[in-house]
N, C-alpha and C positions, 0 to 999 in steps of 0.2 A: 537623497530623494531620487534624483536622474540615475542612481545607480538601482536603487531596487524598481523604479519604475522598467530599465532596460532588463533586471531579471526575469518579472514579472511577463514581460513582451517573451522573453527567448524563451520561457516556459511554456506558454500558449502557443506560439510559431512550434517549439519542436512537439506537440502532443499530434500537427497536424504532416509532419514531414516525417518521410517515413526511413528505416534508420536501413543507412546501405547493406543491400544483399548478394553476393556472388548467384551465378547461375542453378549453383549446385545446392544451395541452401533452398534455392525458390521449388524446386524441383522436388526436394526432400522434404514430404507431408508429415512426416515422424518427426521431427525439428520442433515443425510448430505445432503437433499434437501435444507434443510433452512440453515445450514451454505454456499452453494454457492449461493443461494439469496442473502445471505448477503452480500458477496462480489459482487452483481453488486445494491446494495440497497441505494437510495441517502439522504436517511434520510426525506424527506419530501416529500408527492409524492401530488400533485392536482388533484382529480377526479370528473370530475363533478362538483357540489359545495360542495365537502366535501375537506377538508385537514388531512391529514394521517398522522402522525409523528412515524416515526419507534422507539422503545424503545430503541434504541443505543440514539437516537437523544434525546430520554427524560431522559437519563441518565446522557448525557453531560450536557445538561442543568440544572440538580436537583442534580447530586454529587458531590463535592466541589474536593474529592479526587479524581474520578474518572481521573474527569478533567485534575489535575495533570500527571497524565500515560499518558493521549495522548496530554497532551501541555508542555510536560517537559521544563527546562531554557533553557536544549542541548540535543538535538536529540544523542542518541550514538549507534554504533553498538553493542556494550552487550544489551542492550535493544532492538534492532531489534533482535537479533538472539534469544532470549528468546521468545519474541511474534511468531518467525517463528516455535520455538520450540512447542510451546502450541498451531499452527495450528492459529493464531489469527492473518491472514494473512491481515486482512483489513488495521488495527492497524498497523502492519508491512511494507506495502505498503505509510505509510501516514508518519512513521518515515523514509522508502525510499525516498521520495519526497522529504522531510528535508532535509537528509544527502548529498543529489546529490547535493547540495548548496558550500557545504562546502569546497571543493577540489577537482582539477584533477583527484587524485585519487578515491576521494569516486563517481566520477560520473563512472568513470569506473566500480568501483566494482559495485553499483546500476543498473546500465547496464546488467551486467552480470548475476546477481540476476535477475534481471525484463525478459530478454532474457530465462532464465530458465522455469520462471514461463508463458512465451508466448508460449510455446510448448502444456500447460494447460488450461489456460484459456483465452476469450476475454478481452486480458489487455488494451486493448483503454479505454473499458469499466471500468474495475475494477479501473482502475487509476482515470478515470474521477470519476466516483459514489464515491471514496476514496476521493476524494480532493473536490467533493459537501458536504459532509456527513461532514469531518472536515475541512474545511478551513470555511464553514459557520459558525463554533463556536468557530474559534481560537480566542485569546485575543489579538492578533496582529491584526486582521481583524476586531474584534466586536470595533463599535462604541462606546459606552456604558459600556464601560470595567471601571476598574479602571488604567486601563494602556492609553497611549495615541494610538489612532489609526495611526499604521505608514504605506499608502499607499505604501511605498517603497519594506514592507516586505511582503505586500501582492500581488503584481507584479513581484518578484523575484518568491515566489510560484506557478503563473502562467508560468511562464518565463521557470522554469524547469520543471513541469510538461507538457507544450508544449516543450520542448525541448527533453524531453524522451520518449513522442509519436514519434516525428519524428524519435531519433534513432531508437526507436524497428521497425518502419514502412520501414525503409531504412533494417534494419537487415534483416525481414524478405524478403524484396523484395531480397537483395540478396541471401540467400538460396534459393529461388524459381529460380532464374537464374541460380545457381548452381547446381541445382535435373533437372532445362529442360536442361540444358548442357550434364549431365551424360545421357541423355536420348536418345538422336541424336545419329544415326549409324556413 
């Protein structure tokens, strides 16, 4: 219990500290231009008659270990809060979607993380492009895996990622009711 409560603390403390930067990174606006592309980037885009594969998407598919990092056996939160550490928020967001599965609890906490991160960024968006980008390469999802494809687990996936649009969507509706509130003479 004192251990996942002190998880639970070092997850919330790092969403607020911000992750060290050299001079040259801060400097450098292309850095962080293309890391929040990336976060709303779907791994395959169709233009025209060209097909575009983002190099995250040719990574999954070409590194055997990469692989591993973002299909672990069990999604954990040591492992979320390391990738929210390192800013490798996509990554992060895609073991969120996991873990919301798992428990009452963890849907709470994943809430509250995702609630955090919607003050930030269009999380409809990030969430959706996070679960196009890896759910189309999971081994649960791939046909052709050496695993059997279990449509079960790939519907729970969806199941909760539309399930935590709607909460952030209901969250946000109510702080807007509650800012036009405070707002009325």
């Amino acid at each position: 219990m004192a251990f996942r409560i002190s998880v639970i603390l070092v997850l919330f403390i790092s969403l607020f500290l911000p992750k060290k930067v050299n001079a040259q990174e801060l400097d450098n606006e292309a850095v962080y231009k293309k890391w929040l592309e990336n976060l709303y980037e779907t791994g395959i885009v169709m233009t025209g008659d060209s097909l575009i594969v983002s190099e995250e998407t040719k990574r999954i598919m070409n590194d055997p270990e990469y692989r591993k990092l973002i299909y672990p056996e069990v999604y954990t939160w040591e492992q979320t809060i390391i990738l929210i550490q390192q800013n490798d928020l996509k990554k992060a967001f895609w073991y969120l979607i996991n873990l919301y599965g798992y428990s009452e609890k963890n849907k709470a906490l994943v809430l509250k993380t995702l609630i955090t991160y919607d003050k930030l960024l269009i999380m409809e968006d990030v969430l959706q492009s996070t679960f196009i980008m890896y759910a189309m390469h999971d081994k649960v999802l791939e046909q052709n895996s050496n695993q059997s494809f279990d449509p079960h687990a790939s519907e729970e996936k969806a199941k909760n990622l539309k399930e935590i649009l709607f909460y952030l969507a209901k969250y946000r509706t109510l702080v807007n009711t509650k800012s036009d509130h405070s707002k009325t003479p």
